[in-house]
C-alpha positions in Angstrom: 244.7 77.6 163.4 243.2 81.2 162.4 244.3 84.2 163.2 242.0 87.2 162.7 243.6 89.9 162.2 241.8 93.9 162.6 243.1 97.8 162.2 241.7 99.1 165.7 242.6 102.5 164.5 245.9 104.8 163.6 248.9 102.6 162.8 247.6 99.7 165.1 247.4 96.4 164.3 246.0 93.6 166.4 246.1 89.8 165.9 243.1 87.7 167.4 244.4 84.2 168.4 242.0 82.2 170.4 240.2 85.1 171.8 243.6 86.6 173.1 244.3 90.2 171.6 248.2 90.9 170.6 248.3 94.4 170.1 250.9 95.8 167.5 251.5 99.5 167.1 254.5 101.8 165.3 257.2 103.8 166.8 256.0 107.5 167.3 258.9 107.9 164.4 256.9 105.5 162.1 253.6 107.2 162.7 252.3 105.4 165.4 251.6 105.9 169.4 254.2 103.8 170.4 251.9 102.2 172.5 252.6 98.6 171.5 255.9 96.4 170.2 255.7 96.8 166.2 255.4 93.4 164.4 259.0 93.3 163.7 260.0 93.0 167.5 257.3 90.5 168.7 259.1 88.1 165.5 262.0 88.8 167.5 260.5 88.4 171.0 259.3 84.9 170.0 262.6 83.6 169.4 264.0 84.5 173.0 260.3 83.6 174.4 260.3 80.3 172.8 263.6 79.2 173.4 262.9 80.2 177.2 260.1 78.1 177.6 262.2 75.1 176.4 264.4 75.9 179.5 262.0 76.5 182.0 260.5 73.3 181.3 263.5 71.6 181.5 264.4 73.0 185.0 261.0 72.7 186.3 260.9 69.0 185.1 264.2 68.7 187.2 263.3 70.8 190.4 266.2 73.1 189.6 264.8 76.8 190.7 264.2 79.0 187.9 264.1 82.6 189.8 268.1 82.9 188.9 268.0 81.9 185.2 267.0 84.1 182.6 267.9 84.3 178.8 269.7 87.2 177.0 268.8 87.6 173.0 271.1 90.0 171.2 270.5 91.0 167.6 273.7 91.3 165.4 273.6 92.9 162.5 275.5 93.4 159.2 275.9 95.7 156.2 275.1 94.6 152.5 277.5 95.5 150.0 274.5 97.9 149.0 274.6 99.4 152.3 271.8 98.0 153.8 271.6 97.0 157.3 270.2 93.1 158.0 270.1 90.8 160.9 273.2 88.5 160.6 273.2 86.7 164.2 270.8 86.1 166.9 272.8 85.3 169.7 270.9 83.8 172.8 272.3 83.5 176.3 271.3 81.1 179.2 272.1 83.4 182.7 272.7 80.6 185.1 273.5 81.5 188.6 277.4 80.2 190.0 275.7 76.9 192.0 273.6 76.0 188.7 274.5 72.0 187.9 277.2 72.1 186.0 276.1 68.8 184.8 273.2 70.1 182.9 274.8 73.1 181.1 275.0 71.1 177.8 271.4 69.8 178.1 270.3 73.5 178.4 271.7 74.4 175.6 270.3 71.5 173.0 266.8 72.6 174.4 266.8 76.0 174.0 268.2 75.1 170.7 264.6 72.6 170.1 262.9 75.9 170.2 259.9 76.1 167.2 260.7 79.1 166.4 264.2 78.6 165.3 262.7 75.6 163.4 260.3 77.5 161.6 263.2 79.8 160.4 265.4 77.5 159.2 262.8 75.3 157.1 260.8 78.5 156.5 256.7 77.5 155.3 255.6 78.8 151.5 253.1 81.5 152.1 250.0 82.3 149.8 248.5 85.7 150.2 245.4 86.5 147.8 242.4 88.9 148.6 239.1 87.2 149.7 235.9 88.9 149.1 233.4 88.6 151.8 229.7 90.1 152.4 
């Protein structure tokens, strides 16, 4: 897979991924227009948004409705002993409504936990980064 990435202008940063666009931007703090996540919080986004998709295919493949389910991330973080602040939990909850089957809370757990995301985090790829001259 390629991803092209291009500076469209100011502090925005846009990813090209199959002929989809995924606009980044800064915080009007940072410099930016504030007129798209940062890269920072779409990392984030695709932990929640990957471990959802395990569960709504799970309860579509099971005809259990979906419109009462949703997922809440929550970012914990911690202080170094140098005094810097780093993310030290990502906690992830599955919002079921009171008639959900209680016999399948278990299973929606272990596949929210098969998300590729998480995967990719905790057996994290080597990366090689180099500059490439082109014409």
């Amino acid at each position: 897979m390629e991803i092209n990435i291009t500076f469209p202008g100011g502090k925005k940063v846009n990813a090209d991924m199959n002929g989809m666009i995924i606009p980044t931007d800064q915080a009007k703090l940072q410099g930016g227009d504030g007129s798209a996540p940062p890269p920072y919080a779409l990392f984030l986004v695709s932990i929640g948004t990957c471990a959802g998709i395990y569960v709504l295919s799970f309860c579509q493949e099971r005809k259990i409705p979906t419109e009462n389910i949703s997922l809440t991330q929550r970012l914990v973080y911690t202080t170094t002993a140098e005094g810097k602040t780093e993310l030290d939990t990502i906690v992830i909850d599955i919002n079921v409504p009171p008639d959900f089957p209680e016999k399948y809370e278990k299973a929606l757990i272990r596949v929210a936990d098969q998300c590729a995301v998480k995967k990719t985090i905790l057996n994290p790829p080597k990366f090689a980064i180099k500059t490439v001259a082109h014409p």
